[in-house]
N, C-alpha and C positions, 0 to 999 in steps of 0.2 A: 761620362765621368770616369776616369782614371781610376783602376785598380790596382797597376802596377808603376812602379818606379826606377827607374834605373835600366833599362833593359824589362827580364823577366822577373825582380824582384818585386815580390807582394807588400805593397803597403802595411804598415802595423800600426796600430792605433791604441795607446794607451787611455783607457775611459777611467775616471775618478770619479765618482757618483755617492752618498752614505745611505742613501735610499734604494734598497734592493729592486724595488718597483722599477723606477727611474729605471737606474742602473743595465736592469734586464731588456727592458723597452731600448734602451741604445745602445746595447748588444746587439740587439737582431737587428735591429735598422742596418748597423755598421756592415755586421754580418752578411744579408741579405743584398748589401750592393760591394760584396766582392772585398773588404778589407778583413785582415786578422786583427783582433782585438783581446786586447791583457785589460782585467779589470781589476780594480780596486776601490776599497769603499772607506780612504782619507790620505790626506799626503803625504804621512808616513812610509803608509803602504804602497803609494805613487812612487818616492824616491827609490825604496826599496826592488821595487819591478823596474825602472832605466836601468839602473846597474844589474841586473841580471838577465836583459832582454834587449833586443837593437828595436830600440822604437823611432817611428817617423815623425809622429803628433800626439799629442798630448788635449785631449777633452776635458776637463775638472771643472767641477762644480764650486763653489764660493763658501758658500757655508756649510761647513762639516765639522763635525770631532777630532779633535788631537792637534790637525793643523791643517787651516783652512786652505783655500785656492790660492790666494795674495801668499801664505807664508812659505806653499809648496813654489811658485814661481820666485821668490827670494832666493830659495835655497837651490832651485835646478838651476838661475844663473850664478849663484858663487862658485859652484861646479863646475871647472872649465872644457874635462870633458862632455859634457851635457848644455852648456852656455847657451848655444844657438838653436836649441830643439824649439820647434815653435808651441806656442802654447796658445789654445783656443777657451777660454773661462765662460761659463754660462752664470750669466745672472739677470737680477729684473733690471735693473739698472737705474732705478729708484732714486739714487742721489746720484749728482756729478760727481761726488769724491768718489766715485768706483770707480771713472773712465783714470783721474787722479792718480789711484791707487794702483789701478792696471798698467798704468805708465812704467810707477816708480816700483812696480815690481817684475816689469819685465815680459807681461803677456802681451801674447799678439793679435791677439783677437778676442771679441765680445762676440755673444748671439743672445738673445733674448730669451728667459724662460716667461713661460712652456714656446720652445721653436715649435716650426715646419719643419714637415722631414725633408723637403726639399732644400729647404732658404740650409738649413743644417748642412747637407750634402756638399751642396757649390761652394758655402763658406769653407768646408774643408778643403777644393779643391782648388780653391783661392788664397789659401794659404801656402799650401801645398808648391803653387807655382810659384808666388812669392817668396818663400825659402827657396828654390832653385835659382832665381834669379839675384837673389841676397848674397846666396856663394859665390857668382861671381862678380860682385862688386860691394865688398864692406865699408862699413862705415860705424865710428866710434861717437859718440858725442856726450856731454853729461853737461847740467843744468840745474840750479836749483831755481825752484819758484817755494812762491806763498800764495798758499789758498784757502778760503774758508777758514782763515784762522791755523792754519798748519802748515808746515814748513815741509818743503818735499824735493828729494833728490832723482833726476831721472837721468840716465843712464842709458838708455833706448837708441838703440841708432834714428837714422831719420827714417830708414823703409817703415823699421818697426812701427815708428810714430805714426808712420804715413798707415799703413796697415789698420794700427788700431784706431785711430780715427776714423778711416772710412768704413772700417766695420760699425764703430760709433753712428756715425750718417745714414749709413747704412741700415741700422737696426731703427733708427729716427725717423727713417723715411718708411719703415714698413709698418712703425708705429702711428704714424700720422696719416697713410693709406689706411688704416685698420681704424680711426678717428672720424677720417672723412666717409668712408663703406658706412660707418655706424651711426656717423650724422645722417647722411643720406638714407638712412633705415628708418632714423626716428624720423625724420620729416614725413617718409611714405607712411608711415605707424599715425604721426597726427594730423595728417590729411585724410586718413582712413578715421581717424578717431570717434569722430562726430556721427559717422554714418554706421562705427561699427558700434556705438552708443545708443544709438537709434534703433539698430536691429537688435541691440541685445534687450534694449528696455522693451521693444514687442514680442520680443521670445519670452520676459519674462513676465507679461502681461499675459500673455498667452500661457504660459505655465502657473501661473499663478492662478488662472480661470481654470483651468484644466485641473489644476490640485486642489481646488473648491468644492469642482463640480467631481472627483473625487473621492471628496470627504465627505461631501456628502452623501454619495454613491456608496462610501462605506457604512456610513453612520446608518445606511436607511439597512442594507444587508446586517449587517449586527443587531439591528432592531429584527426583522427578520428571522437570523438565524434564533437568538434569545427566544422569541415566541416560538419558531422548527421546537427549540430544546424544551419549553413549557409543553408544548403540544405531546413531544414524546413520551414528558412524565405522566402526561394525562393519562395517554392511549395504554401507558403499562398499569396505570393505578385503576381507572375505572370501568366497571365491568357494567354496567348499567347505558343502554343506547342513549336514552333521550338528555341524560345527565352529560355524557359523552361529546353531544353535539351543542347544547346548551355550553357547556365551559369553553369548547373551543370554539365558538362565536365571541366570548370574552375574552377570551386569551389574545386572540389577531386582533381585538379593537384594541384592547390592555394593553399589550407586550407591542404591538408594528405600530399602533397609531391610524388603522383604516377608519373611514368615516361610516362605516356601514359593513356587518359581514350576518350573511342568514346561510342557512344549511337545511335543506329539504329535503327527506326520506319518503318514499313512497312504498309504501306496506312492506314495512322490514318484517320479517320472519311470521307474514300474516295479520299483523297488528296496522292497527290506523296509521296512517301520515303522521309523521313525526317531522314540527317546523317547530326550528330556533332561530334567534335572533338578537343581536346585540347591537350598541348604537346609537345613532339618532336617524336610522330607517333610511330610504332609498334617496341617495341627495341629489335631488334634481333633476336635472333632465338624462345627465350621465346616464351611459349604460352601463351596468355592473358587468367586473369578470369574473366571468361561468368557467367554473372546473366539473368536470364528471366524478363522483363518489363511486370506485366501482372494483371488484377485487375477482381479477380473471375474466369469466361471464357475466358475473354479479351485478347489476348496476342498481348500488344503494341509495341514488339519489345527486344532486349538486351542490357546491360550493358557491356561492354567490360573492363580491365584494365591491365593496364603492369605495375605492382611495380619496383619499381627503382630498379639496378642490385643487389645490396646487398640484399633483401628486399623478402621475404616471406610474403603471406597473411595465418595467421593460423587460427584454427576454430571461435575461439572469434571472430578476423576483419572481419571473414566471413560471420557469422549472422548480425554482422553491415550492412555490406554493401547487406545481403539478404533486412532485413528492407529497408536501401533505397531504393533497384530498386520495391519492395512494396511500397513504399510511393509516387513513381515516376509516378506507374503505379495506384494509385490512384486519382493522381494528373493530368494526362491525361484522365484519365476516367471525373474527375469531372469537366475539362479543356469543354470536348466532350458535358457534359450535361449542361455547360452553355452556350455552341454555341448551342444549338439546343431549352436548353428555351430560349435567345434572340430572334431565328428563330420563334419561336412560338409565340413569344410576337407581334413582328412583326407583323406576318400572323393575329393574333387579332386587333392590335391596328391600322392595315387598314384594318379590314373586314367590309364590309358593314352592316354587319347584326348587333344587338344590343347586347351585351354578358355584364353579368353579374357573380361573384360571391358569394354566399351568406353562412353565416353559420349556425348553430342551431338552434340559435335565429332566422332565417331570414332574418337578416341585413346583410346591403352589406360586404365585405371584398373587392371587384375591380368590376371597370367596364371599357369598353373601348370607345372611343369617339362615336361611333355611338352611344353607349348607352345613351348619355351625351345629344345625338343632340335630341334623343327620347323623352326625358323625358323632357327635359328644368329645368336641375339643374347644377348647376358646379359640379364637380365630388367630392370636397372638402366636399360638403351639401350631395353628398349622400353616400359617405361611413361611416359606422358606423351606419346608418340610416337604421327604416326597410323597408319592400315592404312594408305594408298600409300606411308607410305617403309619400312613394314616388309613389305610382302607383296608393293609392286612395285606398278603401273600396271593391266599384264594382268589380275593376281590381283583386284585392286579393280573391275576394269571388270566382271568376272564376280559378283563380289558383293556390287557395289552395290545392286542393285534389291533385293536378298535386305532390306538390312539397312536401307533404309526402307521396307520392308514392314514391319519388324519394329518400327521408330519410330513406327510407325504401330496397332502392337497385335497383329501377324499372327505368326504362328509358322513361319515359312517352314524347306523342306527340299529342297535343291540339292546336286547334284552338279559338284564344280569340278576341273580339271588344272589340276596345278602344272608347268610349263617348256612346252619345244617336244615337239609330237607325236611319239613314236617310244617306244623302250624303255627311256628312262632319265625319261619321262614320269611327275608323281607326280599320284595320282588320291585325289582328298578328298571324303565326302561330310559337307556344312556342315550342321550344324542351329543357328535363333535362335530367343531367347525374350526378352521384353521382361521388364524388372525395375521393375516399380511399388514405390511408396509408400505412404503409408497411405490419403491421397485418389483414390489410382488412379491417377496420373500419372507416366509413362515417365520414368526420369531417365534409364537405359541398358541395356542389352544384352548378354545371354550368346550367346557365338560356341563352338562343338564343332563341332571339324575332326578325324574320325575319318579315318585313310588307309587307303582302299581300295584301292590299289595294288594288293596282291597279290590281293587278291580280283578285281578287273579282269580281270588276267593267268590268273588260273584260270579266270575266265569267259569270256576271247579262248582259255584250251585246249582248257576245253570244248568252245568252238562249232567249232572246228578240229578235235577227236573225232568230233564229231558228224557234223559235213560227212563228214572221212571215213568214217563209219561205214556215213552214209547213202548215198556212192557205193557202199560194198563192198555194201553191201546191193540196192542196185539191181543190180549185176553179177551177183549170186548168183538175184536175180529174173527176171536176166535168161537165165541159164544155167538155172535151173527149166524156165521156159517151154520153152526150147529141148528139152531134155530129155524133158520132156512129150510135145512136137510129134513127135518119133523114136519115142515108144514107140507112138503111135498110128500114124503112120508102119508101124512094125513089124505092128502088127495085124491094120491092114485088106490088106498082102500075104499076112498070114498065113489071113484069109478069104479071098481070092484063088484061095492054092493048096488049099482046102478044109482047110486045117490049122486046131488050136484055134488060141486067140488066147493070144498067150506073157505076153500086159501086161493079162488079164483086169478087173482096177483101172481101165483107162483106157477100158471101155466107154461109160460115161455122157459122159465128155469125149468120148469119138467121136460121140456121138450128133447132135450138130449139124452134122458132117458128111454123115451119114446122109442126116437131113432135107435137108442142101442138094444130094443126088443128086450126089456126087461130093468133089473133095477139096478142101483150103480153097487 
């Protein structure tokens, strides 16, 4: 395709376009295969750019504002310098008065909207040649016809004519390829029809089974989960085992629709077999499916269930309903650890002894009523309070080291008085234990203040028995001897005066007298 004219002269190509869109789009086109291009957007502004610019061809569009394609091609051949610029008009071509109207106004070529950018192209350089070959050999002619009811003067030399007719032809023949391509499409389109009717009507026989077995695949999960969410409220409301597994035997018959569900516990926290059951009991010859009831080591027992005779449990409902009997077996575990803290609270809040809680700070967190009788506070005043303003200065000075030994991890056991030394003196002996967490980390501290008091005082009578017991006893040791000493005493007078001896017993104890040749 030719980009130059004349020698080295660049082609110029005036574009008339009222749609910026358009307009831009055959810019570049123009642009992109080597021609300069002046635009404008009506034929105003068409006229206005020839006389200020040396144009080669002229591109315009048909319908626009101010003054269309037809009345710009009137007015650039009453112009004698501008008469012979060719002019290329795009339209749909919808009625024959266009090709008409194109005569008697002077343009030289038709192209079809929306063109090819190629059929575009050639038609330009078809033109193009045909203006060169027009210069040299002119021709005048003018003619009036009647058409369609209108009367019409044409003017057109015969190239012209010849031009825009075969561009006419031209555009007719691209149109009726574009006709027969489209006939030949529909025909493949309804030769396929039947068979693409066929596959779609089993595609959607096949989706439509698929979105059944779906729905119902939902329907049975939302049954399901609704009972997962019954179950949950259970597990957080009820604190009682046997009621625990009773309800949720009803719930999965209630809320899922199984034909059969039992729960079997084997000596939960020491207590007999605990079996529930909801239903109409084992259906048939089916086997039921068994879940384990178990939390960590724990194994609480199973899950039993008979889905209704239709009814399959697949992988999905089966991780469901794993979760529950985890949840279940969680839920008797945690059932287990608040019967046994109750148990413990219990065992505290009637021990005799004085127990207390405490934390970092040293302030209370609990205490239990002997503590309460101890101290002479309501229990109100002393929680949240520390040891020195509830036990005093003294009391604290004494068992402080106790009780970050005890922060410390150590299990300390000390003996403390309570007041000023003497008889109305009270005598405690403390024991502490640190209270971890699950990581092993002290948050606080068990305090047992057992009062020794009167065991002190039995132990100060004791040793006051004793002392005396041990002076009487030395006296009487001491009165022995003496005793002793007279009966030998007595003896050796009585060998003396050649008499027996009256204290014969007391021979062997004489005898170290003997030896030392006289008396002690």
């Amino acid at each position: 395709m030719p980009k130059q004219r004349g020698g080295d002269k660049i082609v110029t190509i005036l574009a008339i376009e009222d749609s910026p869109t358009q307009l831009e789009a055959l810019r570049f086109l123009l642009e992109e295969s080597g021609y300069a291009v002046i635009v404008a957007t009506n034929g105003e502004e068409g006229l206005v750019a020839i006389k200020s610019r040396a144009i080669d061809l002229v591109i315009s569009d048909i319908v626009m504002p101010r003054m269309d394609g037809y009345a710009f091609c009137r007015a650039l051949r009453s112009d004698a310098s501008v008469k012979d610029l060719p002019v290329i008009l795009l339209t749909s071509l919808a009625d024959p008065r266009d090709v008409i109207q194109g005569l008697e106004s002077g343009a030289n070529n038709f192209i079809c909207k929306p063109y090819d950018d190629l059929a575009l192209l050639a038609r330009i350089q078809t033109v193009l040649t045909n203006q060169e070959i027009r210069k040299a050999s002119p021709s005048e002619m003018g003619i009036s016809i009647f058409f369609s009811g209108q009367r019409f003067f044409i003017t057109a030399d015969r190239l012209q004519i010849l031009d825009l007719l075969l561009s006419t032809y031209e555009n007719a023949v691209d149109r009726n390829t574009q006709l027969i391509h489209a006939r030949d499409e529909l025909r493949n389109l309804n030769e396929g029809l039947e068979t693409r009717i066929a596959e779609r009507t089993a595609a959607l026989a096949t989706e439509v089974s698929e979105r059944r077995q779906a729905q119902e695949r939902e329907h049975k999960l939302n049954l399901t989960l609704h009972a997962i969410r019954s179950l949950n409220q259970l597990i957080v409301r009820e604190k009682d085992s046997a009621r625990l597994v009773e309800r949720a035997c009803a719930i999965l018959v209630d809320k899922r629709g199984y034909g059969s569900v039992r729960i079997i516990l084997a000596g939960l926290l020491g207590r007999p077999a605990i079996s529930a059951q909801a239903g109409q009991g084992e259906t048939g010859v089916r086997e039921p499916y068994i879940l384990p009831i178990r939390y960590g080591d724990k194994d609480f027992g199973s899950l039993e269930i008979w889905p209704s005779p239709k009814e399959l449990i697949d992988e999905e409902e089966g991780s469901f309903l794993l979760e529950v009997a985890e949840d279940l077996g969680l839920a008797l575990h945690l059932i287990g650890i608040e019967r046994r803290n109750a148990a413990y609270a219990q065992i505290v809040e009637n021990h005799h002894d004085a127990m207390a809680l405490i934390d970092l700070d040293e302030k209370y967190e609990e205490v239990n009523p002997a503590y309460v009788r101890l101290v002479r506070f309501d229990r109100d005043a002393i929680i949240g309070r520390s040891l020195k303003e509830i036990l005093g200065p003294e009391f604290l000075a004494e068992i402080k080291p106790s009780v970050d030994r005890c922060f410390e991890g150590e299990q300390p056991s000390i003996e403390l008085m309570w007041g000023m030394p003497g008889p109305e003196a009270m005598h405690f002996e403390a024991q502490l234990a640190p209270c971890r967490a699950d990581n092993g980390s002290i948050f606080s501290a068990s305090v047992t203040l057992r009062d020794v008091t009167e065991r002190k005082k039995a132990e100060e009578n004791i040793k006051e028995q004793l002392a005396e017991l041990q002076r009487w006893q030395d006296v009487m040791l001491d009165r022995e001897d003496r005793v002793q000493e007279l009966k030998r005493e007595i003896n050796e007078l009585c060998r003396q005066k050649g008499e027996s001896e009256r204290y014969p017993s007391q021979r062997m104890d004489a005898a170290p007298f003997e030896a030392g040749g006289g008396e002690p």
